[in-house]
Every structure is written in C-alpha cells, then in structure tokens.
Residue frames relative to the residue before (quaternion, step in Angstrom):
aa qw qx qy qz dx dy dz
X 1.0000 0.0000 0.0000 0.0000 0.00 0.00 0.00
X 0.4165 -0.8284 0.3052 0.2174 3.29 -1.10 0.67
X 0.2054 -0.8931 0.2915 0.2743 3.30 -0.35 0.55
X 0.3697 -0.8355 0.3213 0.2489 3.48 0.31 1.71
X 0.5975 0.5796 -0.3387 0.4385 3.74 1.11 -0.50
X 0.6136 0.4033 -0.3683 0.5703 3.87 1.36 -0.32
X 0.4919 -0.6652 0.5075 0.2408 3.75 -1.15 0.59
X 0.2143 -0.8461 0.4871 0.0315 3.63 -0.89 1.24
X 0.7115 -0.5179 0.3085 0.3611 2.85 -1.10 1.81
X 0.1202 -0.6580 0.7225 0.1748 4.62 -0.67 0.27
X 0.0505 -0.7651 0.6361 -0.0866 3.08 -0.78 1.47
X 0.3950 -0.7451 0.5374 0.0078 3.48 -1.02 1.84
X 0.1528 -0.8029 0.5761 -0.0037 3.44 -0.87 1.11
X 0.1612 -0.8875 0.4317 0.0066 3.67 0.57 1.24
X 0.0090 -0.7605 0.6434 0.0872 4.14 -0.83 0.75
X 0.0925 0.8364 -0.5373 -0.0568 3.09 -0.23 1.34
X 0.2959 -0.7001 0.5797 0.2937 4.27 -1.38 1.05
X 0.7353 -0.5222 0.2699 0.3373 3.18 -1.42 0.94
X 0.1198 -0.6923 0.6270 0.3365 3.61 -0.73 0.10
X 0.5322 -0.5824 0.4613 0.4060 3.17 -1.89 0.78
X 0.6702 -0.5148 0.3818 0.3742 3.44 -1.40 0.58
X 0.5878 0.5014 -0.4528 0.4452 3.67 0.51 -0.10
X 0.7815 0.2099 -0.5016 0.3060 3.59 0.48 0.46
X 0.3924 0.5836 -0.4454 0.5541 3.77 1.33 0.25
X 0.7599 0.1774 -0.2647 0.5666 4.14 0.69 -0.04
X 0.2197 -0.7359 0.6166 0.1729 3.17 -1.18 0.14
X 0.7610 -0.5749 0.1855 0.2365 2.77 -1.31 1.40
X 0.1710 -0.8969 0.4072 0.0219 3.61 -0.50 1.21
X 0.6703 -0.5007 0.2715 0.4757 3.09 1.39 1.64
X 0.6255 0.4961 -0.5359 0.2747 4.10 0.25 -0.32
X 0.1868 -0.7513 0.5839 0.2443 3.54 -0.66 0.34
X 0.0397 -0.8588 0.5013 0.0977 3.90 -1.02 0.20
X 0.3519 -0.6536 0.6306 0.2266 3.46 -1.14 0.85
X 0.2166 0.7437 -0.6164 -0.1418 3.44 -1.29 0.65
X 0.3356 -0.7577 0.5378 0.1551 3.51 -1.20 0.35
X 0.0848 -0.6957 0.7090 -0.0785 3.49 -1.30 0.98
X 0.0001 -0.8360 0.5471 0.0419 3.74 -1.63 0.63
X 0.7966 0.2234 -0.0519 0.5593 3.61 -0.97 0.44
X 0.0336 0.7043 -0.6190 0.3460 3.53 0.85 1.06
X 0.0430 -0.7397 0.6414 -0.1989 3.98 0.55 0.08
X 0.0688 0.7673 -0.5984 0.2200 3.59 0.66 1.52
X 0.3629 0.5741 -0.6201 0.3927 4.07 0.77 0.67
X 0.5807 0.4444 -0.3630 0.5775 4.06 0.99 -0.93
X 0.6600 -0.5806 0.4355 0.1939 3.58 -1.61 1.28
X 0.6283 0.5619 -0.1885 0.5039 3.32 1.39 -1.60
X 0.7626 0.3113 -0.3780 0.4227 3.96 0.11 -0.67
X 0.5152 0.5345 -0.4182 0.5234 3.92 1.23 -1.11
X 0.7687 0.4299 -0.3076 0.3600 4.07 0.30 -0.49
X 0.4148 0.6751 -0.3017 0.5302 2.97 2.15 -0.43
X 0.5757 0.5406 -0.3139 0.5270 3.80 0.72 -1.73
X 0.8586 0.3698 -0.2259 0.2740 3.10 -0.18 -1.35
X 0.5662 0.4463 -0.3233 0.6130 3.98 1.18 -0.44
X 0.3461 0.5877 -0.6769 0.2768 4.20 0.25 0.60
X 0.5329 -0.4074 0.6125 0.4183 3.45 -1.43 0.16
X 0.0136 -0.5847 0.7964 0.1537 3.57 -1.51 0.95
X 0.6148 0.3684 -0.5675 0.4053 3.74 -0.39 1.41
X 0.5724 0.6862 -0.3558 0.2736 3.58 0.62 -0.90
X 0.8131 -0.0354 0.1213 0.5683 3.54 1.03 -1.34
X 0.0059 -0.7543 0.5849 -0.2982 3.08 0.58 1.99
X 0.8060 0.3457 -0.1177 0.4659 3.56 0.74 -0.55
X 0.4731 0.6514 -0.1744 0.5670 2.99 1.96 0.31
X 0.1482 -0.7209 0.6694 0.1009 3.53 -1.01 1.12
X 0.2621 -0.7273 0.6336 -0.0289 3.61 -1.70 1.28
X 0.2737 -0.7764 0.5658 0.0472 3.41 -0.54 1.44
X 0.3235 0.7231 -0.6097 -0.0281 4.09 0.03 0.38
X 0.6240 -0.6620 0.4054 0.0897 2.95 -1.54 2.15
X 0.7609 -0.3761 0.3279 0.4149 3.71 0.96 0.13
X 0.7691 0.3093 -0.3530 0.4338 3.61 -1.16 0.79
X 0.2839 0.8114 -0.4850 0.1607 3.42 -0.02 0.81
X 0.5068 -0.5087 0.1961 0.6678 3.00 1.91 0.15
X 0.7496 -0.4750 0.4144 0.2020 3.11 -2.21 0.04
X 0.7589 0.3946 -0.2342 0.4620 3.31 0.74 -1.28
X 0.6848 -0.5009 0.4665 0.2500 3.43 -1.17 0.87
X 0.6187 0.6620 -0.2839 0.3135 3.31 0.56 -1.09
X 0.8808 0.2220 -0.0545 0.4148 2.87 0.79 -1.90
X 0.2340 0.8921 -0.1462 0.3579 2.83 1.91 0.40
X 0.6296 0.5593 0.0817 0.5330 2.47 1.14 -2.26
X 0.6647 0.4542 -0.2769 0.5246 3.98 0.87 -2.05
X 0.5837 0.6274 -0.4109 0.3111 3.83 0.87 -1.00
X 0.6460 0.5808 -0.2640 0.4192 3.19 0.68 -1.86
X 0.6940 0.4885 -0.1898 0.4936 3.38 0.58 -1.43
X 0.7119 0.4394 -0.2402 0.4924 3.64 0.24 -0.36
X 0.5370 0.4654 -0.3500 0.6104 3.88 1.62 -0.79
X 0.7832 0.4464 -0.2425 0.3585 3.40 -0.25 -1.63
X 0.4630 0.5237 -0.4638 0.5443 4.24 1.32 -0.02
X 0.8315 0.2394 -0.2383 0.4411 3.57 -0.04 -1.13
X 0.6654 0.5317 -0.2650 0.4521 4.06 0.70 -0.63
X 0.4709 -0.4437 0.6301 0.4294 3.87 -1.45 0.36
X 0.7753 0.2887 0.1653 0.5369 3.19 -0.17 -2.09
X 0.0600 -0.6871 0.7237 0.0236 3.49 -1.78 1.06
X 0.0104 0.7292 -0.6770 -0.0993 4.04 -0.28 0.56
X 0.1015 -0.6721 0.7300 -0.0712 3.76 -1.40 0.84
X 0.1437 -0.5702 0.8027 0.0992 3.53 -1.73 0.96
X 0.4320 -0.4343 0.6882 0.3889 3.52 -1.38 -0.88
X 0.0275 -0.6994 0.7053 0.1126 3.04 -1.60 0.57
X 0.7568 -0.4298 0.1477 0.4699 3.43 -1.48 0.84
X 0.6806 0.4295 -0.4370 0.4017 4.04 1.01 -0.55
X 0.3905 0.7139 -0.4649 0.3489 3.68 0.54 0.12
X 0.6536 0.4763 -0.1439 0.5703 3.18 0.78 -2.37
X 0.4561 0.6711 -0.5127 0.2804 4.07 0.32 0.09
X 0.0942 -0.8004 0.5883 0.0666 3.67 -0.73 0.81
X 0.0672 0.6868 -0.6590 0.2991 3.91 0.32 1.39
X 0.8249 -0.3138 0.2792 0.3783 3.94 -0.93 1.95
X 0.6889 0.5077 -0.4843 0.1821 3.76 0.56 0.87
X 0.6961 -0.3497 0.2320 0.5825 3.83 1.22 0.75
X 0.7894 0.4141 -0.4072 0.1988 3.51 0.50 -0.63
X 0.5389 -0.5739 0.4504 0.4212 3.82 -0.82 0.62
X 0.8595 0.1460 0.0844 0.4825 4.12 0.47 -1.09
X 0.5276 -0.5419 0.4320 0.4912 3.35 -1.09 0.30
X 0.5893 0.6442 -0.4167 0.2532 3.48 0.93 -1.08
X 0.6858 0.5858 -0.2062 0.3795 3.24 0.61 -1.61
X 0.4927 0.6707 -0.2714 0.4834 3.27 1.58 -1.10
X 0.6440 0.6045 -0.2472 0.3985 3.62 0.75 -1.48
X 0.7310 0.4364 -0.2120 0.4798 3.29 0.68 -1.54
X 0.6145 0.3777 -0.3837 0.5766 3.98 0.64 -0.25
X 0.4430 0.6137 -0.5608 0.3356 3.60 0.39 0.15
X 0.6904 0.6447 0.0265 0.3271 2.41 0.90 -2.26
X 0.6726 0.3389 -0.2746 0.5978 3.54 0.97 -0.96
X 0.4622 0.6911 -0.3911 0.3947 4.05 1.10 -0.30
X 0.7301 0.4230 -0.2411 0.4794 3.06 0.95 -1.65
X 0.6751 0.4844 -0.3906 0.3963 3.65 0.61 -1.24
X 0.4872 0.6952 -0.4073 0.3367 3.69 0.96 -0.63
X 0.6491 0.6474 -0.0777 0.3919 3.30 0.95 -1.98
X 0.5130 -0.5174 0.5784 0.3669 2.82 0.53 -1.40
X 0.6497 0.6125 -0.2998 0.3360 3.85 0.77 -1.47
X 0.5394 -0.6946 0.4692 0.0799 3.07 -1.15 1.45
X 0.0730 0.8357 -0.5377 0.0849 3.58 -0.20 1.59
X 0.5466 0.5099 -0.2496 0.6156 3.49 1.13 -0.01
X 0.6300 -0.4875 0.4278 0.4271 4.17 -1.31 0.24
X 0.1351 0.7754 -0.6169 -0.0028 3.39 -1.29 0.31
X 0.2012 -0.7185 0.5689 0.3460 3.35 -1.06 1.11
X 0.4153 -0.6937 0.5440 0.2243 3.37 -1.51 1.39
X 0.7963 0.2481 -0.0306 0.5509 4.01 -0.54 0.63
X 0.0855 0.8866 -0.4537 0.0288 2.94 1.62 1.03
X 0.4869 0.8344 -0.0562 0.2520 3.02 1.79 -1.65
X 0.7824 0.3676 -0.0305 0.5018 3.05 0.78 -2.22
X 0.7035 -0.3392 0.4028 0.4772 3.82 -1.89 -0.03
X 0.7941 0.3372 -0.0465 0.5035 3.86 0.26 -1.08
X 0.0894 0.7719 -0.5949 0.2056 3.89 -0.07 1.10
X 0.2062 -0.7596 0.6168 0.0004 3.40 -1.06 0.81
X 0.0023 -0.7792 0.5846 0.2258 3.61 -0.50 0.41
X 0.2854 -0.7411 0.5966 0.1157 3.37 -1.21 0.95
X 0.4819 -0.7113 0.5055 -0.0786 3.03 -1.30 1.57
X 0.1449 -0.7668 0.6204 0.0783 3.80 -0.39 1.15
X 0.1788 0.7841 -0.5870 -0.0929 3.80 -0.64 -0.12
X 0.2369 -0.7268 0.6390 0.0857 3.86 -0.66 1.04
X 0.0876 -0.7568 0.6276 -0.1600 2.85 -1.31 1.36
X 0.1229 0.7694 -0.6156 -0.1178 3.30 -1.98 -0.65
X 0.7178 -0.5304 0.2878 0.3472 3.04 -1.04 0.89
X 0.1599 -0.7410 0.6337 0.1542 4.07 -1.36 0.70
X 0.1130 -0.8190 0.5120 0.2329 3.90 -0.09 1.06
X 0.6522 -0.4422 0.1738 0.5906 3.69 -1.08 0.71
X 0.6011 0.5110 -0.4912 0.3691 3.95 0.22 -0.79
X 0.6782 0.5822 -0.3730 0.2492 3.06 0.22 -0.88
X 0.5270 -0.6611 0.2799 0.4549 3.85 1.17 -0.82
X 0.8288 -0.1980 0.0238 0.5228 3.27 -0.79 -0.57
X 0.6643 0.5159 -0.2602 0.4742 3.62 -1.18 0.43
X 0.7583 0.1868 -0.4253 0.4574 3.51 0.57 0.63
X 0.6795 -0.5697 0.4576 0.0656 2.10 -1.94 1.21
X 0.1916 0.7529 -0.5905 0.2185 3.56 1.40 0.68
X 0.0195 0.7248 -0.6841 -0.0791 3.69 -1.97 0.28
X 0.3598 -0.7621 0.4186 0.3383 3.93 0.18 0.34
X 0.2258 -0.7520 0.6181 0.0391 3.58 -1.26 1.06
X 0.5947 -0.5891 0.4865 0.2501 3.39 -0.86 0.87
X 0.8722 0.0452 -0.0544 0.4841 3.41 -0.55 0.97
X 0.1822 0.7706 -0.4401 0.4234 3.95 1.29 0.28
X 0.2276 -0.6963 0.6807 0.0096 3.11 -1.21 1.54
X 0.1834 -0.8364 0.5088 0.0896 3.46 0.18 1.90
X 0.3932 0.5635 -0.5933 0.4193 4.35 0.88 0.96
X 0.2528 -0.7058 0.6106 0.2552 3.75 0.90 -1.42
X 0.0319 0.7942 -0.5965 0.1117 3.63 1.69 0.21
X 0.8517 0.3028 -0.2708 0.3311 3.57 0.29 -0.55
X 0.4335 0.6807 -0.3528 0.4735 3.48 1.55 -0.18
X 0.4086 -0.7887 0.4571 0.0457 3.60 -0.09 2.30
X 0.5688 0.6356 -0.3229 0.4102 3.55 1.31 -0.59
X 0.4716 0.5530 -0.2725 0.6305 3.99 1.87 -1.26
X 0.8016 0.2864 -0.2845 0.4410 4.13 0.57 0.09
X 0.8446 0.2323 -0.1460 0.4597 3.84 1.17 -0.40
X 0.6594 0.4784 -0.3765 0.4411 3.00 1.22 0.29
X 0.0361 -0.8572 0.5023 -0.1076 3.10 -0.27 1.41
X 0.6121 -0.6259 0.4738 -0.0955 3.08 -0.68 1.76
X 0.1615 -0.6439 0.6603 0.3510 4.28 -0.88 0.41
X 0.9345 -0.1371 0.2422 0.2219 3.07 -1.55 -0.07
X 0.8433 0.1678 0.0326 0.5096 3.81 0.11 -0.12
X 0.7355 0.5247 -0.2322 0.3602 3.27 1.50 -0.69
X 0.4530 -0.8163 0.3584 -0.0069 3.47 -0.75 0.86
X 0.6544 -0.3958 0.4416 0.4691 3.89 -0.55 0.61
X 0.8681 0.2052 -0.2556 0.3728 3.76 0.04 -1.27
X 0.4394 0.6951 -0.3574 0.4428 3.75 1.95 -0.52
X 0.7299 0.3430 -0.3104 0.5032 3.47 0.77 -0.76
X 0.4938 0.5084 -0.5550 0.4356 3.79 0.61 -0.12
X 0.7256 0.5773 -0.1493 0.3434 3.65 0.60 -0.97
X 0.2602 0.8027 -0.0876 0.5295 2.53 2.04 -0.18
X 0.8355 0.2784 0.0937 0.4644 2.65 -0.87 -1.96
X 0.7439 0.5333 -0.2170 0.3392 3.37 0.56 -1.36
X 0.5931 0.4791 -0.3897 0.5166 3.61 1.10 -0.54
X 0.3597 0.7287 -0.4955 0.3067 3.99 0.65 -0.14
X 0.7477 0.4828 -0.0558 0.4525 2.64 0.74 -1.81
X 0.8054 0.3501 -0.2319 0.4184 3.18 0.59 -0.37
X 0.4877 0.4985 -0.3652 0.6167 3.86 1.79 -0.26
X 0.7355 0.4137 -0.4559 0.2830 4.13 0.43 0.25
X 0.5841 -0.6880 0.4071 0.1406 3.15 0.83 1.14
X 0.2221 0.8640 -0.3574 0.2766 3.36 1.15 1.04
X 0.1325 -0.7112 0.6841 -0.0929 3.76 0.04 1.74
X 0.2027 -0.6776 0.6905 0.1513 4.04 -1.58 0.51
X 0.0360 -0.8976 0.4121 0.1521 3.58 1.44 -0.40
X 0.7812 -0.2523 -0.0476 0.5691 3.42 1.06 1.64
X 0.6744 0.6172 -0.3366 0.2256 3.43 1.37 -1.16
X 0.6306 -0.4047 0.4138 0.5171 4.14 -0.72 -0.04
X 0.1073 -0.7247 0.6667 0.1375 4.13 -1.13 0.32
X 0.2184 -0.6846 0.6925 0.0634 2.89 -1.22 0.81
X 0.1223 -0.8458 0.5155 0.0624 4.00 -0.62 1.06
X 0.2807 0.7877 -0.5383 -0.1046 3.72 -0.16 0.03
X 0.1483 -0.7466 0.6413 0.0970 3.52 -1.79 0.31
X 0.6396 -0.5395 0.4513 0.3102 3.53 -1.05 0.24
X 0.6948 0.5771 0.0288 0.4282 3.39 1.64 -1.82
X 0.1684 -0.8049 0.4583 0.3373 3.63 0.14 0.41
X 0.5665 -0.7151 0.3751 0.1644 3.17 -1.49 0.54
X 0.7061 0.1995 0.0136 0.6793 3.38 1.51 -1.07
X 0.5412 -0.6323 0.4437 0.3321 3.28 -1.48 0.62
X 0.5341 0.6703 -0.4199 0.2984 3.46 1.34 -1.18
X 0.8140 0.3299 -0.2629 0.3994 3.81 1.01 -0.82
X 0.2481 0.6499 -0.6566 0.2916 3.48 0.71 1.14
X 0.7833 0.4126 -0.0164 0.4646 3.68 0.64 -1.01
X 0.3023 -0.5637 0.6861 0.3466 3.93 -0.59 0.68
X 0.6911 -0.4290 0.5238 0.2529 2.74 -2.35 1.40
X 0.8286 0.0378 -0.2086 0.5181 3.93 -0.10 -0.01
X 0.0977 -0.7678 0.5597 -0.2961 2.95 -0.12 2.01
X 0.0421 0.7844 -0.6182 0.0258 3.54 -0.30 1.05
X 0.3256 -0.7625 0.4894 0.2702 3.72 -0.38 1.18
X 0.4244 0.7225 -0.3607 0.4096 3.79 1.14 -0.35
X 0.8592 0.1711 -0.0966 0.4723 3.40 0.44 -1.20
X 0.4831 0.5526 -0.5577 0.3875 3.31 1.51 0.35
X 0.7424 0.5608 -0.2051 0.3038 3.11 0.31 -1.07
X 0.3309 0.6722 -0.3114 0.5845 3.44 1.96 0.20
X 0.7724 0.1751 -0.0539 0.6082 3.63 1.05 -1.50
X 0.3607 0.6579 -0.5948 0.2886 3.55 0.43 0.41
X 0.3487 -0.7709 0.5122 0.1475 3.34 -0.98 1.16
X 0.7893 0.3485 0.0643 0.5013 3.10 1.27 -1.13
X 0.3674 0.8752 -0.3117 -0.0435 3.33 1.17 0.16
X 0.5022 0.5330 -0.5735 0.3672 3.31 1.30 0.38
X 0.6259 0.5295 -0.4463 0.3586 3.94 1.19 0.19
X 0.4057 -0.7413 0.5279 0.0847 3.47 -1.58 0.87
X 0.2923 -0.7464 0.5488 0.2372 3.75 0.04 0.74
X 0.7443 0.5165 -0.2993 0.2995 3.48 0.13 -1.77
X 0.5838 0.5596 -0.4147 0.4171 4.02 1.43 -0.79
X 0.7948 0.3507 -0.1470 0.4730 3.58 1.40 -0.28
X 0.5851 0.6228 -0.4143 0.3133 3.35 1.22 -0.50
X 0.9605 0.0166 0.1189 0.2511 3.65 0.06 -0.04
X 0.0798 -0.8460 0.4661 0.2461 3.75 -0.86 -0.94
X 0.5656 -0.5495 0.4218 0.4476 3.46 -0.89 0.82
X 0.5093 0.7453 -0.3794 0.2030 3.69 0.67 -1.02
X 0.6455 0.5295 -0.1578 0.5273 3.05 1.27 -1.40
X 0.5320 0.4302 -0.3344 0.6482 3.96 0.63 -0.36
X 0.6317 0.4613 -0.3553 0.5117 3.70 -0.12 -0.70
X 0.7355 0.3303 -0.2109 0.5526 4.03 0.17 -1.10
X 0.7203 0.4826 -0.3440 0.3605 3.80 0.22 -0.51
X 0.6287 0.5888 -0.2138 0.4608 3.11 1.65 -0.99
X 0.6087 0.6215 -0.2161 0.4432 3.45 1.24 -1.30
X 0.7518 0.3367 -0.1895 0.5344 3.27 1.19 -1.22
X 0.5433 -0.7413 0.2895 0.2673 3.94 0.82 0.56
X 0.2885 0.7670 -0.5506 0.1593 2.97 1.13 0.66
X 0.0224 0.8475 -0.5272 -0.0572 3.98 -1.53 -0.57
X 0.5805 0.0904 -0.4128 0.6960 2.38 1.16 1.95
X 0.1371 -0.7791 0.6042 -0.0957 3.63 -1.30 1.60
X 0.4402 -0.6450 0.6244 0.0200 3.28 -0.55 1.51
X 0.6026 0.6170 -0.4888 0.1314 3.68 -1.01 0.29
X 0.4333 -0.7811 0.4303 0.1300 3.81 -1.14 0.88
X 0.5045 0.7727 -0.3735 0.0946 3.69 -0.66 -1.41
X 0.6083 0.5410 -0.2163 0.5390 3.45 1.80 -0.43
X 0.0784 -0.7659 0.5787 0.2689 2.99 0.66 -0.60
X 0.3846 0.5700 -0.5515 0.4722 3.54 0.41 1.09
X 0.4423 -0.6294 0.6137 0.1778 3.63 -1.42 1.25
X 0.0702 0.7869 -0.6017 0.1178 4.02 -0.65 0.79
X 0.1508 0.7520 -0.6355 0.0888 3.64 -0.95 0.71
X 0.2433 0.8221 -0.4709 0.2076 3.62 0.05 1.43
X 0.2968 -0.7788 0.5152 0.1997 3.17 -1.16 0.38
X 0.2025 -0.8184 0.5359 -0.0455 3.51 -0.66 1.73
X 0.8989 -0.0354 0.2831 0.3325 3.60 -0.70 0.44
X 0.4986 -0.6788 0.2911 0.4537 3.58 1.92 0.10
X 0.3467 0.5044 -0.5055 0.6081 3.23 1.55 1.28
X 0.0120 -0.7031 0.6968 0.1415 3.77 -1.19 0.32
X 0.3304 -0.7993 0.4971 -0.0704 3.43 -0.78 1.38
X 0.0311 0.8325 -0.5511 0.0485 3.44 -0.43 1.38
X 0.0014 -0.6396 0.7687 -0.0014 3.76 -1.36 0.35
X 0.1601 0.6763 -0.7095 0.1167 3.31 -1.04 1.32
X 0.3123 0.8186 -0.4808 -0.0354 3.63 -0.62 0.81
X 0.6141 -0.5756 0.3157 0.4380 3.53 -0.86 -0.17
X 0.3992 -0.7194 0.5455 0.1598 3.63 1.02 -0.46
X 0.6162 -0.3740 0.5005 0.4795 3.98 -1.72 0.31
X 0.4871 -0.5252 0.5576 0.4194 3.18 -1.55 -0.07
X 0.6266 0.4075 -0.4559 0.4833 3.49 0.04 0.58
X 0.6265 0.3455 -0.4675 0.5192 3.33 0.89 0.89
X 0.7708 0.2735 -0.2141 0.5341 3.78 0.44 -0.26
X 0.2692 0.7267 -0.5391 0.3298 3.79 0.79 -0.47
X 0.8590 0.3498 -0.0896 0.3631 3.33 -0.30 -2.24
X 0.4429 0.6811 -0.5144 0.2745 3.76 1.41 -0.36
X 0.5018 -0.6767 0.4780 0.2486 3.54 -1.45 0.62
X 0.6584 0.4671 -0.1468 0.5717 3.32 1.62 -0.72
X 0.4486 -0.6661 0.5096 0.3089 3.83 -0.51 0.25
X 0.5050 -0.7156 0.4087 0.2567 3.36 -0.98 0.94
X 0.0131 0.7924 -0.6098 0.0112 3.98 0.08 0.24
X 0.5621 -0.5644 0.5282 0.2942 3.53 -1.45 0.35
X 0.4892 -0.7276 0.4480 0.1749 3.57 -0.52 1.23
X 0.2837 -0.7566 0.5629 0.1738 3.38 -0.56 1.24
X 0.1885 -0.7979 0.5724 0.0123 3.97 -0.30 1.48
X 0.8372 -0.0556 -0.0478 0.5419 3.58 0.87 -0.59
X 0.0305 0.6860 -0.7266 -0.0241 4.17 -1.25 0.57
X 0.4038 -0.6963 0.5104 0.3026 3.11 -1.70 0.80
X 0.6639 -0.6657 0.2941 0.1717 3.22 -1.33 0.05
C-alpha cells in the first residue's frame, strides 16, 4: 500500500525517433554531389516527396536537379525553398516542362526562360559554373548546360532513331501544345539558343574535376540500357505508336561537355535510370518520375550520390 505522505520516485517514459546519423558523427570533411530529376512536384505525391527529405543528412552537400519540376512558378519557387533548407548548394537547368505557357502572363516560352532564371538567382540556385568546395583539398566544379531537343527535321544533332509503327506528328507529345516559341523561331533556333549560354560563360576548370549536367540527353547510345533487346521491348511498350529519340535530345550537348572536360554528366527527361560509361565520360540519369513510376518501388527514392571527395 502506498504511502501518500512519503514522496514517489516520478518516473519518465521517453519515445525517442531515430536521428539521422549525421548528428551522432561529425562531419568527416567528405563533400558530395548528388543528383535527382523530373520531381514534377505539380502531382501531390512528389511535392510531399520534396518536402519529407532529411533536413540533416545533406547539409554539407551540393544537389544537381536536371530539370522538370513543373511549370508554374509558384511551385517552382516552394521547391527551391524546400531544396535550399535541406542542401549546401542547389544547381537547376529548365526542362522542356518549365518552357510551358498554360494561362500564366507569359507572351513565349523564351521570355518564360528568362523569369526562370531571375527565380533561380532570387533563391539562391546555381545556374552559371561553380567551383563546389572551393575552400577544401578536393573541389569539383559543377557544370550547368541549357539545352533542347533537335527532331530529325530539324538537322544535324538529333538524336532521332526510327520505330516500327511510330506516329512521326507525336499528336500526343504535350510539348506540340505549350511550348510556345516567338515568331520565326524554330525547334533547331532554340537549340542555338540555349546552346550559346554555355558557351558565353567563359568557363576555365584550371586542372580541377567537372561535373556537367543537362535536362537534354546528349547521345543516342543512352536512350536504351546497354542490353537492350528490341524484341522484348516492344512486348512492354506502352506507347508504341510514340518515339522518344524525335525528342530526346542533341549530340551538340556531348560535343560542349566534352570540349569543356568534364567526366561525369548529370542529365534527365527519360525518366529512365542510366549509369554508363562512354568514351571517358560516365553518364548518369537518376530521377523520380510521376508517382506511378516510383510509388510501387521497394526501396525509397533518395537523390543519387554521383560524386564524393576522397
């Protein structure tokens, strides 16, 4: 029986959630580059995705996302903000769903581009070269290149291949409705475009490692895993009167990354996972995809570590 007139031990019942391992260690000088794409944060499921990163894990950490995050400015804007909490460093291209024009004020895709741009500088997000770890023994400079896609009409530089049975309008290709061009200008005018960026930033690596990334592939070889059997694709082809390659890219871009010494490319728009080695270029594509592409995954999606120093 108790005796209420003696004082009783207060006994604490504690629930504690895991902490991430970066605060039980301390930081051991490694610095890392990771890379995510097409995060397409207009769907409820990927914006809830942004928002559930670890803000401790990769504070000291720079994130390369290759483009698509959606169209509207808005959510653009919540992204950036939500990246730049959990990340050192945020680098961003555009990808072809940005450059969409769907009831928001802008006259062109172009014009569209250039408010991107002033979005990012706003933010903070790294659109221009930068040596990452400028500071430390082991820097990396990371490499933005803007781009767009060259369809076989268009001339040299796409990455076009022919598919059996391929509806060569793309009637269904969403870009033929929102990307709107000024006047006179043209699929290959805007590569030319974009592409001279890259070349007007006066970009020196003076010895250090480069990291390149784009939104746009670069080479045909990485439409397709290295053991690609066209037999059984076409068994799983959802879509087979669509063609990827009439949109996927330009050689250009391989041509400029190379020139500028990079050896290792970052870049997205497939929504296909790729890690290959090309010619002393290693080629990544890591992205997150609709939610009906990563939802069902057994493993959690995370941003793909692409580079750590040593």
């Amino acid at each position: 029986m108790i005796n209420k007139n003696v004082a009783q031990p207060v006994i604490f019942h504690f629930s504690f959630d895991p902490l991430p391992e970066s605060l039980y260690f301390p930081s051991k000088n490694i610095m890392r580059v990771l890379a995510i794409s097409d995060i397409h944060v207009d769907h409820a499921a990927n914006l809830e995705w942004v928002k559930h990163l670890s803000r401790w894990d990769y504070t000291e950490d720079a994130l390369i996302v290759a483009g698509d995050i959606s169209d509207r400015l808005s959510h653009l804007e919540t992204t950036f903000e939500l990246l730049k909490q959990r990340f050192a460093e945020v680098c961003f291209v555009p990808g072809n769903h940005e450059l969409w024009i769907r009831n928001d004020g802008f006259s062109d895709s172009f014009q569209k581009f250039h408010a991107i741009l002033n979005i990012c500088q706003q933010h903070d997000v790294r659109i221009t070269p930068f040596l990452f770890g400028a500071r430390s023994s082991h820097p990396v400079w990371i490499v933005p290149l803007f781009g767009w896609y060259l369809k076989p009409e268009d001339g040299p530089g796409s990455l076009f291949l022919p598919k059996p049975g391929e509806d060569p309008s793309l009637a269904m290709w969403a870009d033929h409705y929102h990307v709107k061009w000024p006047a006179g200008i043209t699929n290959s005018t805007a590569v030319r475009y974009f592409l001279r960026f890259n070349v007007e930033n006066g970009f020196s690596s003076s010895g250090y490692p480069v990291i390149t990334f784009s939104h746009f592939l670069p080479r045909q070889e990485l439409i397709f895993p290295e053991n690609f059997d066209p037999v059984e694709a076409r068994k799983h082809d959802r879509f087979p009167q669509f063609n990827f390659s009439r949109v996927a890219g330009c050689w250009q871009l391989d041509e400029q990354l190379r020139a500028l010494g990079s050896t290792r490319h970052i870049y997205g728009h497939q929504h296909r996972n790729r890690h290959r080695e090309i010619n002393g270029v290693t080629y990544i594509s890591h992205c997150l995809g609709y939610p009906v592409e990563w939802q069902d995954n057994a493993d959690p999606v995370l941003p793909k570590v692409v580079w750590e120093s040593s």
